[in-house]
C-alpha positions as CSV (number, residue, x, y, z in Angstrom):
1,X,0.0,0.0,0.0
2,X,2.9,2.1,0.5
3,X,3.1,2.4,-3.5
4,X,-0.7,3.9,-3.6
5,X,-2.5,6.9,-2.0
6,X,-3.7,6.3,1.7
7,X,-7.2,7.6,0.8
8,X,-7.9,4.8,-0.5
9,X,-8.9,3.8,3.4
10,X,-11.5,7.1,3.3
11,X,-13.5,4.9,0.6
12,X,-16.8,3.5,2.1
13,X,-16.5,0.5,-0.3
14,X,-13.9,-2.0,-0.8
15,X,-11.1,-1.2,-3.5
16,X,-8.5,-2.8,-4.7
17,X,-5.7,-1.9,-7.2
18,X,-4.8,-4.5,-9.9
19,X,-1.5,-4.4,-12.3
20,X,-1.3,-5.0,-16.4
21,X,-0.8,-8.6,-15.3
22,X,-4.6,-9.0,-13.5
23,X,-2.7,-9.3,-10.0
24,X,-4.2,-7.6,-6.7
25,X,-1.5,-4.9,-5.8
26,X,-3.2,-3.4,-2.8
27,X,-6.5,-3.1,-1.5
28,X,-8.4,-1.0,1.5
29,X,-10.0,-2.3,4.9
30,X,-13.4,-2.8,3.5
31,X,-12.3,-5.6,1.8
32,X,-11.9,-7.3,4.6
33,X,-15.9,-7.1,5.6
34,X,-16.9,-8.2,1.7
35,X,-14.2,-10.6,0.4
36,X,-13.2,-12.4,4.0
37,X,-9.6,-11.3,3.3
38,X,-7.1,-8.9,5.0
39,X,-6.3,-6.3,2.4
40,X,-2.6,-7.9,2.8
41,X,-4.0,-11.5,2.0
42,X,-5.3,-10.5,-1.0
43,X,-2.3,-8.5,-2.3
44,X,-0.3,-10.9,-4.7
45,X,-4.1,-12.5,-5.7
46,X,-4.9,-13.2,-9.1
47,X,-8.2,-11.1,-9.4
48,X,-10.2,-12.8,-11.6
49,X,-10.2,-16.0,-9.2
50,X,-12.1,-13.5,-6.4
51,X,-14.6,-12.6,-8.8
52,X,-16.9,-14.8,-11.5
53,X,-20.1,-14.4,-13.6
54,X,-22.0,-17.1,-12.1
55,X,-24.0,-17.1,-15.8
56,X,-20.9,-17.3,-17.5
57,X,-22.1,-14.6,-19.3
58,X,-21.2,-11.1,-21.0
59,X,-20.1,-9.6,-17.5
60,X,-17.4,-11.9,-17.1
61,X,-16.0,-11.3,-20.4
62,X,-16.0,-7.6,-19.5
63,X,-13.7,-8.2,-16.7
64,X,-11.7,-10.3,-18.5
65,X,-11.1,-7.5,-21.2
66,X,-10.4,-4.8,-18.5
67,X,-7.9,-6.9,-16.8
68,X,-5.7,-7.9,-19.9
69,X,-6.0,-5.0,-21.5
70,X,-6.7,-1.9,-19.3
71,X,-6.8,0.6,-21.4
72,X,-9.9,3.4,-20.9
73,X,-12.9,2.4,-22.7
74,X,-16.7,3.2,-22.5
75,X,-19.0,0.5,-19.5
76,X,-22.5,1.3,-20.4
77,X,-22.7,0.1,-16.5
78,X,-21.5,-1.6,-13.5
79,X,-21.1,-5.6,-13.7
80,X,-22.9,-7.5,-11.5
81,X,-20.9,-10.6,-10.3
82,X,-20.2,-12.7,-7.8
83,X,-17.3,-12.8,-5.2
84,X,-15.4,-15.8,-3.6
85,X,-15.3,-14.7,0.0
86,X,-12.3,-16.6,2.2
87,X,-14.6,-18.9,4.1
88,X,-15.4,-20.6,0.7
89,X,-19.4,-18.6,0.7
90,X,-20.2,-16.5,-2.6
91,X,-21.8,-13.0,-2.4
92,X,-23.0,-11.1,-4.9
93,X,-21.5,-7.9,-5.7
94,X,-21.4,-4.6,-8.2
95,X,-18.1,-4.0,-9.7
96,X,-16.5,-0.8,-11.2
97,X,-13.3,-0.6,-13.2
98,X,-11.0,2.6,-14.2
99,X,-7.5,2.2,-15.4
100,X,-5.1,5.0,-14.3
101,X,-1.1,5.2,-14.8
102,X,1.3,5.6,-12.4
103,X,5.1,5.5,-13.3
104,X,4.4,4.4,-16.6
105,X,2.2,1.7,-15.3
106,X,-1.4,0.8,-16.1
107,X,-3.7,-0.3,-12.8
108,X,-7.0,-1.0,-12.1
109,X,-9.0,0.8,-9.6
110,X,-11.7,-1.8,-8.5
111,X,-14.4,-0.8,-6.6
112,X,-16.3,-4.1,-5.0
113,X,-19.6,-3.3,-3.8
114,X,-21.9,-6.0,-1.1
115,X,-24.9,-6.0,-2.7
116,X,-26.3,-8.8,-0.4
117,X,-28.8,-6.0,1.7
118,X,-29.7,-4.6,-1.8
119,X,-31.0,-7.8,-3.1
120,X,-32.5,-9.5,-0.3
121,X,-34.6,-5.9,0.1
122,X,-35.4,-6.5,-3.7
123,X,-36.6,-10.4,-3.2
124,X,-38.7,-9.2,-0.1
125,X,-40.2,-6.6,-1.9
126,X,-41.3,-9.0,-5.3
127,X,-42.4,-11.4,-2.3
128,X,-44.7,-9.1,-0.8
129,X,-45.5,-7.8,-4.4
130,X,-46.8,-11.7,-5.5
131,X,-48.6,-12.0,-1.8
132,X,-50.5,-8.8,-2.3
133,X,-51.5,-9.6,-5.9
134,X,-52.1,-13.8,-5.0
135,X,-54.2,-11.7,-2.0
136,X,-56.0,-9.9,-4.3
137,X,-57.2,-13.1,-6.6
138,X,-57.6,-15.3,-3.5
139,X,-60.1,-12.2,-2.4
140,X,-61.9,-12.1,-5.7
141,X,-62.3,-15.7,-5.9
142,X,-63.7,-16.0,-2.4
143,X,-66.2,-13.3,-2.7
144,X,-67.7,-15.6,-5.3
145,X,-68.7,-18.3,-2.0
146,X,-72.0,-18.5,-0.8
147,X,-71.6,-20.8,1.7
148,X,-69.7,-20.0,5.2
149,X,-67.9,-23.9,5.2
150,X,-66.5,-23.6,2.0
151,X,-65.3,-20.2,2.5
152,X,-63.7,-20.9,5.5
153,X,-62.1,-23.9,3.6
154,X,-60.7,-21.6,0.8
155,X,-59.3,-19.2,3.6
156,X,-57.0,-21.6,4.8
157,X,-55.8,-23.3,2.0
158,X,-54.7,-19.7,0.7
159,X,-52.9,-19.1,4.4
160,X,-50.8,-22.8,3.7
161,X,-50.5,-22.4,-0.4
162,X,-49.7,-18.5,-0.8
163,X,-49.2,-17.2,2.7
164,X,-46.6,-20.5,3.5
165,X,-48.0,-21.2,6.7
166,X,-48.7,-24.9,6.8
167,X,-49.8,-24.9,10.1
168,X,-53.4,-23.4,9.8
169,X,-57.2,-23.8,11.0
170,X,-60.6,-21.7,11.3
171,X,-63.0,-22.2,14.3
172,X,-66.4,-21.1,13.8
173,X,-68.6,-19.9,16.3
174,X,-71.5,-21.6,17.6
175,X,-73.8,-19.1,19.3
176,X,-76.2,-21.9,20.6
177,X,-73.4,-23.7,22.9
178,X,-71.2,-20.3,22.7
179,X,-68.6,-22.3,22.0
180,X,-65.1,-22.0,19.1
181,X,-65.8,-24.9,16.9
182,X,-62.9,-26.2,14.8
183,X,-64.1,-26.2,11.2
184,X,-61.5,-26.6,9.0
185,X,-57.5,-27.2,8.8
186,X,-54.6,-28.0,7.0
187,X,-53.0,-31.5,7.0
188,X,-49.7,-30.1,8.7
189,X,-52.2,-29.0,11.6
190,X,-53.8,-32.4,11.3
191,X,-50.8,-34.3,12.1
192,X,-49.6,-32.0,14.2
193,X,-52.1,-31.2,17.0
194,X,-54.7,-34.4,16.3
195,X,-58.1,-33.5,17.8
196,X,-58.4,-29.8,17.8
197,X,-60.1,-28.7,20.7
198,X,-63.1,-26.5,21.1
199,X,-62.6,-23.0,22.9
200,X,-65.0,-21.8,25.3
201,X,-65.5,-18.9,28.4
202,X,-65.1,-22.0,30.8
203,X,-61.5,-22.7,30.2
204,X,-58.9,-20.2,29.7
205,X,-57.1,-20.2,26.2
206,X,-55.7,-17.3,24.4
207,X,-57.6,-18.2,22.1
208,X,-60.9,-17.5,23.6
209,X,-59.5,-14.7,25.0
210,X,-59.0,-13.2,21.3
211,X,-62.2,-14.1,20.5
212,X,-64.1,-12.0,22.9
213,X,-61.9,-9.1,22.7
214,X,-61.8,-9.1,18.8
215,X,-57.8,-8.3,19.2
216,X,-55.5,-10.4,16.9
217,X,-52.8,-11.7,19.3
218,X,-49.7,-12.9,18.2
219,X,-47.7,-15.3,20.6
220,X,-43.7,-15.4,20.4
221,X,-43.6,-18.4,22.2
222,X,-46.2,-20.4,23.4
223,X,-43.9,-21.9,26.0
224,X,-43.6,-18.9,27.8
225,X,-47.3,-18.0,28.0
226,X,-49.0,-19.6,31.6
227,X,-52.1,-19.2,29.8
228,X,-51.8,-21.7,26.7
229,X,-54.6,-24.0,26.3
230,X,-52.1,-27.5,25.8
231,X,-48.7,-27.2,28.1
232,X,-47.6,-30.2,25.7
233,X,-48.3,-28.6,22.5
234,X,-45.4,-28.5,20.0
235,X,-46.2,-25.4,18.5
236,X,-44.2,-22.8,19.8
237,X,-45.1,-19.4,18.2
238,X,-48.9,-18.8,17.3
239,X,-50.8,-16.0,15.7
240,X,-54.2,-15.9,16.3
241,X,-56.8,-13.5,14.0
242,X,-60.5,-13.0,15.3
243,X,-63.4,-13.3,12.5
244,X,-65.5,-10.9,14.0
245,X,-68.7,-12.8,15.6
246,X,-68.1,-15.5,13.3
247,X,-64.5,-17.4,15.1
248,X,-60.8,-16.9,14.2
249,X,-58.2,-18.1,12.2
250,X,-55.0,-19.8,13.9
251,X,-51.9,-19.9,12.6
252,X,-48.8,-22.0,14.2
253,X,-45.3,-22.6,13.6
254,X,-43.3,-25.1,15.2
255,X,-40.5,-22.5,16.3
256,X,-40.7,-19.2,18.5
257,X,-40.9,-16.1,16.9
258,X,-41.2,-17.3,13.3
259,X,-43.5,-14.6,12.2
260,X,-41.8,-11.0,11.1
261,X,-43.5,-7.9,10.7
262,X,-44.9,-8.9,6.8
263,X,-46.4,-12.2,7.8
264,X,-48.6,-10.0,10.4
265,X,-49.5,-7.5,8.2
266,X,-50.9,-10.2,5.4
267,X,-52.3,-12.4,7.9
268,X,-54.4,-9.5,9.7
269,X,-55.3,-8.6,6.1
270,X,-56.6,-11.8,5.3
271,X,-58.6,-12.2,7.9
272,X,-60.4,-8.8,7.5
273,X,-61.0,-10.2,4.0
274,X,-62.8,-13.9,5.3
275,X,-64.7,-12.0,8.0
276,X,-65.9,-9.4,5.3
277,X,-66.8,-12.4,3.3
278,X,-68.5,-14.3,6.3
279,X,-70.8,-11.2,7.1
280,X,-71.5,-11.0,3.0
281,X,-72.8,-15.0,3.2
282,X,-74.6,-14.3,6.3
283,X,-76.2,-10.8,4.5
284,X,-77.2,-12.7,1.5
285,X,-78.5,-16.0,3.5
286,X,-80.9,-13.8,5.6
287,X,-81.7,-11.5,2.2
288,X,-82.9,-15.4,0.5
289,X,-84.8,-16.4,3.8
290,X,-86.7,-12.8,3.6
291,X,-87.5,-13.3,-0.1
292,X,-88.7,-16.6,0.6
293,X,-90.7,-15.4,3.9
294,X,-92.6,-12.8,1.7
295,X,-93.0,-15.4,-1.1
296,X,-94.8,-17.0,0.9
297,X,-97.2,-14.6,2.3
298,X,-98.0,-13.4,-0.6
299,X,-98.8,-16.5,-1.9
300,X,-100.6,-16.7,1.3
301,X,-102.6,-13.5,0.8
302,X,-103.5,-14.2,-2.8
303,X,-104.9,-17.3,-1.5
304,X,-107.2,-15.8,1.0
305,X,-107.9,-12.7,-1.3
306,X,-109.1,-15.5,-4.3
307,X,-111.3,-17.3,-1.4
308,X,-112.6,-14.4,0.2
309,X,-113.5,-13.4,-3.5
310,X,-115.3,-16.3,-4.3
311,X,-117.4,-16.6,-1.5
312,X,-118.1,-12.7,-1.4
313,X,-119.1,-12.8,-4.9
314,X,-121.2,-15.4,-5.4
315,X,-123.5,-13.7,-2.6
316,X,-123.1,-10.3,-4.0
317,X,-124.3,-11.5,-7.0
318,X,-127.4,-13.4,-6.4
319,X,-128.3,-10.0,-3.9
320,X,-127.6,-7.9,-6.6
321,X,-129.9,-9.4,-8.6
322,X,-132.7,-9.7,-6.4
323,X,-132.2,-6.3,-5.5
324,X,-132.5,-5.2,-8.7
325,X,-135.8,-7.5,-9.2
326,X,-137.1,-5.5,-6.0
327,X,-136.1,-2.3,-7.8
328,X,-137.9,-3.1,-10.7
329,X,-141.4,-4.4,-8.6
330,X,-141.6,-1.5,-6.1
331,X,-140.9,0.9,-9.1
332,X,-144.2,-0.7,-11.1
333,X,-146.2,0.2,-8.0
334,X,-144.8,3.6,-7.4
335,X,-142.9,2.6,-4.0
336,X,-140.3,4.5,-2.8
337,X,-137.0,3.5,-3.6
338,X,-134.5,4.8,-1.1
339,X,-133.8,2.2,1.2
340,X,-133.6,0.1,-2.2
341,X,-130.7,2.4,-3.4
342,X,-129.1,2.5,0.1
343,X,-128.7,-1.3,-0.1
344,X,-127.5,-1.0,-3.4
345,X,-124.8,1.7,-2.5
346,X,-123.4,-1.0,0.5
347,X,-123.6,-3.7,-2.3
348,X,-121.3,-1.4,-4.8
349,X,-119.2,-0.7,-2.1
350,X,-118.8,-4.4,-1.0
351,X,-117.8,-5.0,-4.6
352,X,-115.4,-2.1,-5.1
353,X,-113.2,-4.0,-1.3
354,X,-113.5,-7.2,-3.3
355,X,-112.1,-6.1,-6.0
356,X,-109.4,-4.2,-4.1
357,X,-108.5,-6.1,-1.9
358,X,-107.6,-8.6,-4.9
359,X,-105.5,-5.9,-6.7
360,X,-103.4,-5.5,-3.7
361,X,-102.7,-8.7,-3.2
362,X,-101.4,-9.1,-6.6
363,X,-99.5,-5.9,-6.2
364,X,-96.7,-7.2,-4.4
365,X,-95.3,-9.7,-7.1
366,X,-92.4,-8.6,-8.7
367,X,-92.1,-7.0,-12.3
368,X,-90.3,-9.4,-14.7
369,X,-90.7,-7.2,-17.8
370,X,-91.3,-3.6,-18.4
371,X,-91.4,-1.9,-22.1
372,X,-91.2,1.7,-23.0
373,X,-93.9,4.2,-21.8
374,X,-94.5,7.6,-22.7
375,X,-96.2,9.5,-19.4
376,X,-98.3,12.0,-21.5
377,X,-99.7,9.1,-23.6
378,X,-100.6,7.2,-20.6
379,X,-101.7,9.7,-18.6
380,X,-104.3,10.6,-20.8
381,X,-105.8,6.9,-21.9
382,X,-106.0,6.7,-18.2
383,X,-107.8,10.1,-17.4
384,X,-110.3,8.8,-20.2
385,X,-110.8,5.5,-17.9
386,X,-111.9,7.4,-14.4
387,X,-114.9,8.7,-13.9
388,X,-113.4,12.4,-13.9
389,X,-116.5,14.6,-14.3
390,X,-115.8,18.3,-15.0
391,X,-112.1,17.8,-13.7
392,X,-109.3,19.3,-16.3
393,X,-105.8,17.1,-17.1
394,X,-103.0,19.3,-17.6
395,X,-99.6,17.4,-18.6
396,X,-96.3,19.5,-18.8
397,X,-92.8,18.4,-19.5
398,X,-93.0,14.5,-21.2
399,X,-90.8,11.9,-20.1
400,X,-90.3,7.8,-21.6
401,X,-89.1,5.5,-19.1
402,X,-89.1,2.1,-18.6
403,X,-92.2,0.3,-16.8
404,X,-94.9,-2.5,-16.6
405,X,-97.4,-0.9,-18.5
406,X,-100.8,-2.8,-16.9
407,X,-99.4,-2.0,-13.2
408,X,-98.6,1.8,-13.8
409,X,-102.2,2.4,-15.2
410,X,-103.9,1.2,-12.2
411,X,-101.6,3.4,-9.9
412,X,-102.2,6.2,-12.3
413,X,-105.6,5.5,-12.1
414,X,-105.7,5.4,-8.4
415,X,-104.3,8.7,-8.3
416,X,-106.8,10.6,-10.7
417,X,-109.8,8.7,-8.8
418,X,-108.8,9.9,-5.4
419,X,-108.2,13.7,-6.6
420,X,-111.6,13.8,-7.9
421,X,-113.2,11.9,-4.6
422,X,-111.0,14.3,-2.4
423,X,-110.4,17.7,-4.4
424,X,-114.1,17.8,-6.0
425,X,-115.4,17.2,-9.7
426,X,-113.9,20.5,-11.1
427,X,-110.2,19.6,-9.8
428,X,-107.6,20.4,-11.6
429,X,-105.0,17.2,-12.0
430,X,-101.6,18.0,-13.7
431,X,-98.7,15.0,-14.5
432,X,-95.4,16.2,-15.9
433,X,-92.0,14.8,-15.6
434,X,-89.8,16.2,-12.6
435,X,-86.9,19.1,-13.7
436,X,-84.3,16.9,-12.7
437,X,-85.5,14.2,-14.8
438,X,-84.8,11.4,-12.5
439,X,-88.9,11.0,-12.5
440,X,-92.2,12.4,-12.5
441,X,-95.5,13.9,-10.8
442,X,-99.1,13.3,-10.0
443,X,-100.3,16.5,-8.4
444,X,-103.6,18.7,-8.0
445,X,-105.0,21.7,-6.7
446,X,-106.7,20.6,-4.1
447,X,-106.7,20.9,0.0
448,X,-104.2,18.8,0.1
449,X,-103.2,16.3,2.7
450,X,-102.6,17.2,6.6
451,X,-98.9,17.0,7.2
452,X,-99.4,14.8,10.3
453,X,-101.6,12.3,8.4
454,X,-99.2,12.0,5.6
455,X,-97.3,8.9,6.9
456,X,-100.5,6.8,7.1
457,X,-102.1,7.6,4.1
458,X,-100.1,5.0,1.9
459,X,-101.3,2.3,4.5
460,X,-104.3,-0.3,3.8
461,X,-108.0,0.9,5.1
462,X,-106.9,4.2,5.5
463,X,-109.2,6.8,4.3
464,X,-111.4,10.4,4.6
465,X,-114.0,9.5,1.9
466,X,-117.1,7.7,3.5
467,X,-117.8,6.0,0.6
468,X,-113.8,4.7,-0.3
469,X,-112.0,1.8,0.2
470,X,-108.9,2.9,1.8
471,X,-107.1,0.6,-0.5
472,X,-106.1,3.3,-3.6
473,X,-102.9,4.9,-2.2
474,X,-101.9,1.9,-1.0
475,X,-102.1,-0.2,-4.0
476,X,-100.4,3.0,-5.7
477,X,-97.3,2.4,-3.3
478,X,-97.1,-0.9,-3.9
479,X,-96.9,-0.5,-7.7
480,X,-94.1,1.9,-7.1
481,X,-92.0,-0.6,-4.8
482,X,-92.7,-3.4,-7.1
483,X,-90.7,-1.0,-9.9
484,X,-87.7,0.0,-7.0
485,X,-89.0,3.4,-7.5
486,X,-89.4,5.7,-4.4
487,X,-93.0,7.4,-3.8
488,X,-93.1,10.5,-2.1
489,X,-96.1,12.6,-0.8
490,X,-95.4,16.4,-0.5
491,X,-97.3,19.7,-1.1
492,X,-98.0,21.2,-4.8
493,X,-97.1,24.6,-5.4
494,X,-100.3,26.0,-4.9
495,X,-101.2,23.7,-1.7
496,X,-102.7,20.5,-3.4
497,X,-101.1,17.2,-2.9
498,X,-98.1,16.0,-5.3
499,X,-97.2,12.4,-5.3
500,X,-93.2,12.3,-6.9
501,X,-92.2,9.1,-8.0
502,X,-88.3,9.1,-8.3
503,X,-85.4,6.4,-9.5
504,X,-87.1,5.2,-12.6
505,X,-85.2,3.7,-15.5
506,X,-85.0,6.0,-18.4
507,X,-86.0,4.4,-22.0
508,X,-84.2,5.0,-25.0
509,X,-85.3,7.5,-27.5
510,X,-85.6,5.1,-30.3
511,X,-87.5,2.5,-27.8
């Protein structure tokens, strides 16, 4: 070293200085902490045995060139090789090369740089990089499960197959015996543990203990912990991740402390994804059972409606007609006829409840197919069905959106009927689409509703005209639900009542 500059020491990396003949001349201390050697045991070295191209490839022919001929030439870049350390081990390093002279002799400058740190913080990084993205596919596939077993299933074989935890099982929660029921495991936790026990408030377990706090706990070394539910169990570090209500997911090793700070973060991640999953399945499970709850009563109140139909009418009629045989005889001898026509106004009315009580009932069924409507168009074949007497239709802005046809009418209908029972025959009605577009309007001009009636007047029976059913409104809220539309009840601008039906699908313009 005596022959070279002693700043050669100030250099963070290791250097060495090679001769025209490719042997080590001198070298700093840092090679000691890279190559193994004392920078005197490597002086006299050949220095293309420290360092290969473990591909064989064009970086070893690089050093090759530099060190029988080195003469200055362009490196587009460092070469990434490989270093013999003393104790026989191989590191991978970045090497630079610069020829200089120096008493009319070419040398090397050789700057070896441990690259070790660099690459293993590379390879953890494309780890964690495949784990988030096998997490991401593992949590599309399992939101695709619609039953809690086989979910729980999938959950663990993606802890052993992408998470590389073999030792790994779900307990489910059984409310009934409030009890941790193992569910599901892998076969490394098969063989490992045997029977997996049941977890419960009766026997202390950190487990449990997890469980009822809802706080993952992550156990360095079972051994250690008083607590542990099996003194003789041979797994010695354990993290344990709560499922909300619905259990936990255990994973083991069989050495303390084998989890680092990644495997946490995944694992916790995980397990936020299968207890998102579990409270989807359990959404969806109680959704089905409510469908097939109000399946069933409707089937149930079609039934009755049909029954209570037939025997009502069959009765109706035959009064009816005798009624109107009475009529007819009591008119032929000049009787008077009111009590006749008061009978005949309960009959009519006993005949209008038949009738719509049957239309409610079928109401509530769901619309499979809807085709284009245009409101003005409707509006006005259904103002020319009601009885509307010296009431005026006004219809503003048009709108064509999508809806069952049959259904609408009667709501529309409905709506007309009751402004001319309620608001008097020379009401004025108007339907028009709303300015935001997003629906329309039934309103007239009218007294208008009560403000603290307004939340019972979509309900069945309910009803200020003596001679009305109470069914309309509601049958015209049922129509709207059975479209996902909203129905609101507000005031018109001049004080009437305005019924706004919003969320409607819009129809095409060539529909």
């Amino acid at each position: 070293m005596e022959r070279f500059p002693e700043a050669l020491d100030g250099i963070p990396d290791a250097v060495v200085i090679v001769d025209d003949d490719g042997i080590v001349r001198a070298g700093n201390e840092r090679v000691e902490a890279v190559l193994g050697y004392a920078p005197s045991e490597v002086e006299g070295t050949d220095f293309e045995t420290l360092l290969y191209d473990p591909r064989g490839g064009a970086a070893g022919e690089e050093l090759h060139r530099y060190v029988v001929d080195p003469q200055p030439r362009s490196m587009a870049a460092s070469l990434d090789l490989h270093a013999r350390r003393a104790d026989g081990s191989e590191v991978p390093v970045t090497l630079s090369l610069g020829p200089f002279e120096r008493d009319g002799e070419t040398y090397l400058v050789a700057t070896i740089v441990d690259v070790r740190e660099e690459r293993a913080q590379q390879a953890e990084l494309h780890r964690r990089t495949r784990t988030l993205e096998a997490l991401h596919e593992a949590t599309q596939d399992l939101l695709k499960t619609t039953d809690r077993e086989f979910a729980a299933e999938a959950a663990v074989e993606y802890v052993e197959e992408v998470l590389g935890h073999p030792i790994a099982a779900i307990w489910l929660y059984d409310e009934r015996r409030d009890l941790l029921e193992p569910a599901v495991w892998t076969d490394a936790a098969d063989d490992l543990v045997g029977d997996h026990p049941t977890f419960g408030p009766d026997s202390p377990s950190i487990s449990w203990e997890a469980f009822e706090t809802g706080d993952p706990a992550y156990v360095e070394d079972t051994h250690a912990d008083p607590e542990r539910h099996n003194p003789d169990s041979r797994i010695r570090s354990e993290l344990i991740l709560p499922l909300g209500r619905y259990g936990l997911i255990n994973i083991g090793a069989t050495d303390p402390d084998a989890f680092d700070e990644s495997d946490l973060a995944v694992a916790r991640l995980w397990a936020a994804t299968v207890t998102m999953v579990f409270v989807r399945i359990e959404r969806e499970r109680q959704l089905r059972a409510r469908e097939r709850e109000i399946a069933r009563e409707r089937d149930r109140l079609e039934e009755f409606a049909s029954l209570v139909s037939h025997d009502l009418r069959s009765p109706l009629n035959v009064a009816t007609g005798n009624l109107d045989l009475l009529r007819e005889r009591l008119r032929n001898e000049n009787e008077d006829l009111t009590e006749i026509d008061t009978v005949a106004r309960s009959l009519g009315r006993m005949e209008a409840l038949v009738e719509d009580m049957l239309t409610l009932a079928r109401q509530g069924a769901a619309i499979d197919e809807t085709e284009a409507v245009a409101l003005a168009d409707l509006a006005a074949e259904c103002w020319e069905s009601v009885d509307t007497a010296a009431a005026e239709l006004v219809v503003g802005d048009d709108l064509r959106f999508r809806a069952d046809r049959s259904r609408l009418r009667q709501a529309l209908e409905n709506l007309f009927a009751n402004a001319v029972a309620h608001a008097g025959e020379s009401v004025r009605v108007e339907v028009g689409a709303l300015p935001d577009g997003d629906g329309f309007y039934v309103e007239d001009d009218g007294p208008g509703i009560p403000a603290d009636r307004r939340d019972e007047v979509f309900d069945a029976g309910v009803t200020t005209d003596p001679g009305g059913t109470g069914f309309g409104l509601k049958i015209v809220a049922e129509v709207a639900d059975a479209h996902g539309w909203t129905l609101d009840l507000v005031d018109a601008a001049d004080g009437g009542a305005r019924f706004e039906f919003r969320g409607i699908e819009p129809a095409d313009a060539d529909a």
